[in-house]
Backbone as CSV, one residue per row, in Angstrom:
resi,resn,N_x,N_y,N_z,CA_x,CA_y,CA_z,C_x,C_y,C_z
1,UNK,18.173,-157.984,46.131,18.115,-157.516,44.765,16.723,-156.962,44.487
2,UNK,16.883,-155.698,44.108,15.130,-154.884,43.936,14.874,-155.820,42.197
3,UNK,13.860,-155.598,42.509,12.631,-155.963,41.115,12.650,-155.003,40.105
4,UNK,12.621,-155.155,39.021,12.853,-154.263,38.226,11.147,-153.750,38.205
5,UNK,10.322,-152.412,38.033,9.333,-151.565,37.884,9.010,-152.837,36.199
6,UNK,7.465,-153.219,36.332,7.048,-153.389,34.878,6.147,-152.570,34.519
7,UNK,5.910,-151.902,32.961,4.679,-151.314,32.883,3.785,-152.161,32.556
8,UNK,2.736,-151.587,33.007,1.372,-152.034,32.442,0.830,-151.796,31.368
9,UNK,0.897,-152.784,30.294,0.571,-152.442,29.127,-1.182,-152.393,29.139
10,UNK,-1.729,-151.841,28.692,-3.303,-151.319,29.138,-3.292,-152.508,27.677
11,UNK,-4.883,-152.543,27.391,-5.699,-153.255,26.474,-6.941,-152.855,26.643
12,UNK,-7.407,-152.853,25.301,-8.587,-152.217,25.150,-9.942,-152.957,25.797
13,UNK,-10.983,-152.023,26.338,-11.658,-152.897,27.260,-13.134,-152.415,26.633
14,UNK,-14.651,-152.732,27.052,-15.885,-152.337,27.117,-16.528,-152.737,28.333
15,UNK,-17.943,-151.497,28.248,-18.113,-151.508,29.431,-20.146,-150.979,28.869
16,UNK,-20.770,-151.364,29.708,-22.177,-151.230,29.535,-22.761,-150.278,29.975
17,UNK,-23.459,-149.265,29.918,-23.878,-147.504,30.785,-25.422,-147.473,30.079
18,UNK,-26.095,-147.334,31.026,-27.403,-146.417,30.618,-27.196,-145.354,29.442
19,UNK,-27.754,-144.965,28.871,-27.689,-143.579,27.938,-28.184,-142.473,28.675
20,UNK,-27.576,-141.328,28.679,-27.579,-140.060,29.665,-28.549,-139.624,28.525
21,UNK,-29.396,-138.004,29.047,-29.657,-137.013,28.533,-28.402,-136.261,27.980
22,UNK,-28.811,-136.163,26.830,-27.517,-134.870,26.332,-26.455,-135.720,25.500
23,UNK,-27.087,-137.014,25.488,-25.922,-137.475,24.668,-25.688,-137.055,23.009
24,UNK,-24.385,-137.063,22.314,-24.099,-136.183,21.295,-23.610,-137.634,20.621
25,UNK,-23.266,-138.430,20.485,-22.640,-139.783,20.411,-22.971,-140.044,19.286
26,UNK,-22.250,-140.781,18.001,-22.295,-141.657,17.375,-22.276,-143.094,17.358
27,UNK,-23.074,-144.155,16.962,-22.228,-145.505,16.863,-21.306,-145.763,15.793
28,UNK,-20.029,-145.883,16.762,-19.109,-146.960,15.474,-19.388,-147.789,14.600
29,UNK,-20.697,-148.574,15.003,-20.920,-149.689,13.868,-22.067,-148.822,12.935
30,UNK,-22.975,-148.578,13.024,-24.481,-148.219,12.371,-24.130,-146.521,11.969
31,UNK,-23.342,-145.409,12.779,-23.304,-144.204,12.460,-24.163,-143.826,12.898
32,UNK,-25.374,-143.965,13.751,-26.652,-143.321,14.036,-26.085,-143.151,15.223
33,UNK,-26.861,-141.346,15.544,-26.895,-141.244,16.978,-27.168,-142.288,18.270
34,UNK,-26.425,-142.039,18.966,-26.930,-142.648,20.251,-27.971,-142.231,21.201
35,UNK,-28.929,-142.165,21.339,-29.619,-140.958,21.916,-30.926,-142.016,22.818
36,UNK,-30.892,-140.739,23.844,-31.245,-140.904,24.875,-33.098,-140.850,24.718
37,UNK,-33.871,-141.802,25.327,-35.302,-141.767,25.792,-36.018,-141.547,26.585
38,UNK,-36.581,-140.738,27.283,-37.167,-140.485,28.204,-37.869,-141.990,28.838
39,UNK,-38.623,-142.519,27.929,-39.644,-143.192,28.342,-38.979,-144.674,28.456
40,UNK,-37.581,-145.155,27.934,-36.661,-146.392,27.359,-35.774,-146.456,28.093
41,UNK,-35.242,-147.350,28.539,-33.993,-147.584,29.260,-33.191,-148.172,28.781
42,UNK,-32.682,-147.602,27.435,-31.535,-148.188,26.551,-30.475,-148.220,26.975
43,UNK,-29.680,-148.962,26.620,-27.852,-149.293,27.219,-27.097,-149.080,26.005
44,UNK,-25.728,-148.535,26.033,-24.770,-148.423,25.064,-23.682,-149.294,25.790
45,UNK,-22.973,-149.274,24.857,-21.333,-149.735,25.439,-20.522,-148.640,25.062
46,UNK,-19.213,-148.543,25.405,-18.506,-147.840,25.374,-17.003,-148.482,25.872
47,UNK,-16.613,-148.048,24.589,-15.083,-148.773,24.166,-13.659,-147.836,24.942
48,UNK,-12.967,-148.038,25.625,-11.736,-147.644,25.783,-10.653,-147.978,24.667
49,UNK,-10.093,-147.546,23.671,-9.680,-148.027,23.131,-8.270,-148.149,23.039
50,UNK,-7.360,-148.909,23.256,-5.691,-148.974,23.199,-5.118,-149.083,21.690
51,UNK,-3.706,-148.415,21.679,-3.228,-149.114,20.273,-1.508,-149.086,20.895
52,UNK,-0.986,-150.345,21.024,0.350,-150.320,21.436,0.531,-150.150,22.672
53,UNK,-0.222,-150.613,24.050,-0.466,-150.226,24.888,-0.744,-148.826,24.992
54,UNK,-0.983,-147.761,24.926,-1.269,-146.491,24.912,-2.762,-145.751,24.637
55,UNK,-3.790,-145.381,25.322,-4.603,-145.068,24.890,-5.077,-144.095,23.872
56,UNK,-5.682,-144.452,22.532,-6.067,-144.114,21.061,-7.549,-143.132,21.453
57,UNK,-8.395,-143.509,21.785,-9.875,-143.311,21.133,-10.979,-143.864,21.957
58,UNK,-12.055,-143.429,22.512,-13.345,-143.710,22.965,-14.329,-144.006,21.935
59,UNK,-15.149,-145.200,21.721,-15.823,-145.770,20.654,-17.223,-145.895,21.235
60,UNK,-18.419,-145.660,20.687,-19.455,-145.563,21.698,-20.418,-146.905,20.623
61,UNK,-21.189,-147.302,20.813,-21.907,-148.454,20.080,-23.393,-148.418,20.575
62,UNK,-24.527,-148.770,20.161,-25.870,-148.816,20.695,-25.478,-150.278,21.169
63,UNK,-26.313,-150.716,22.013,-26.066,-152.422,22.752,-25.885,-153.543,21.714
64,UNK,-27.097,-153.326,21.137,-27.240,-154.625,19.911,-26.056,-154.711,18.767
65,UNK,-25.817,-153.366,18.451,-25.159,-153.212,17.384,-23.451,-153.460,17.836
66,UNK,-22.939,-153.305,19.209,-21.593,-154.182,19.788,-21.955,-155.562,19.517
67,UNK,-22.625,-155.986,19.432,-22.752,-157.717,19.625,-22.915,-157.901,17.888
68,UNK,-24.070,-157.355,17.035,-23.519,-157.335,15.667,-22.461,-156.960,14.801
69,UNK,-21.542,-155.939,16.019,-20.195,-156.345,14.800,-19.087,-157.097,15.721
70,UNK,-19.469,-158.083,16.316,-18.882,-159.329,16.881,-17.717,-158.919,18.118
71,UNK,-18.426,-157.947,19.492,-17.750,-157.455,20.719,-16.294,-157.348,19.796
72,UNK,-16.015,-156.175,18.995,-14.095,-156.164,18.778,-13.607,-155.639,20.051
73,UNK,-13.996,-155.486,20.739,-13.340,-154.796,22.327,-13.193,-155.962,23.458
74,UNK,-14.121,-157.083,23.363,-14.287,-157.927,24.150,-15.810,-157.609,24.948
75,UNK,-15.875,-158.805,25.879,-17.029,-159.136,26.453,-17.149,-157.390,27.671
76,UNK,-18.907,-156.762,27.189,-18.655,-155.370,28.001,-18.956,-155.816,29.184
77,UNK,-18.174,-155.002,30.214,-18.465,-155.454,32.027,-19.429,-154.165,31.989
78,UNK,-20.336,-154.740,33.168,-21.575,-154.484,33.601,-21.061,-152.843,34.785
């Protein structure tokens, strides 16, 4: 008897990235650019976002400001 195929319902995830040159980005929480330093080695997160299993929306956050509006994506992988 074959197995019936399940889908994979996705869920929304975060994830931690250096800040590039050229970034154009907003934060979701604060509204301020995300922007890049020459001289700083700032980190953003960046949200995959699901709604109904199905992917919705990319959410970008400065580091501090994911952890001040309480990780809604979950804990970001490195």
């Amino acid at each position: 008897m074959a197995k019936a195929a399940t889908k994979t319902k996705w869920k929304s995830r975060a994830v931690t990235r250096l800040i590039e040159a050229g970034s154009m980005t907003e934060c979701s929480y604060c509204e301020e650019r995300v922007k890049f330093k020459a001289r700083e080695r700032h980190q953003q997160v960046i949200c995959n976002v699901y709604v109904n299993g199905a992917w919705d929306r990319v959410e970008h956050f400065h580091e501090p400001c994911y952890s001040e509006a309480g990780q809604p994506f979950g804990e970001p992988v490195d």
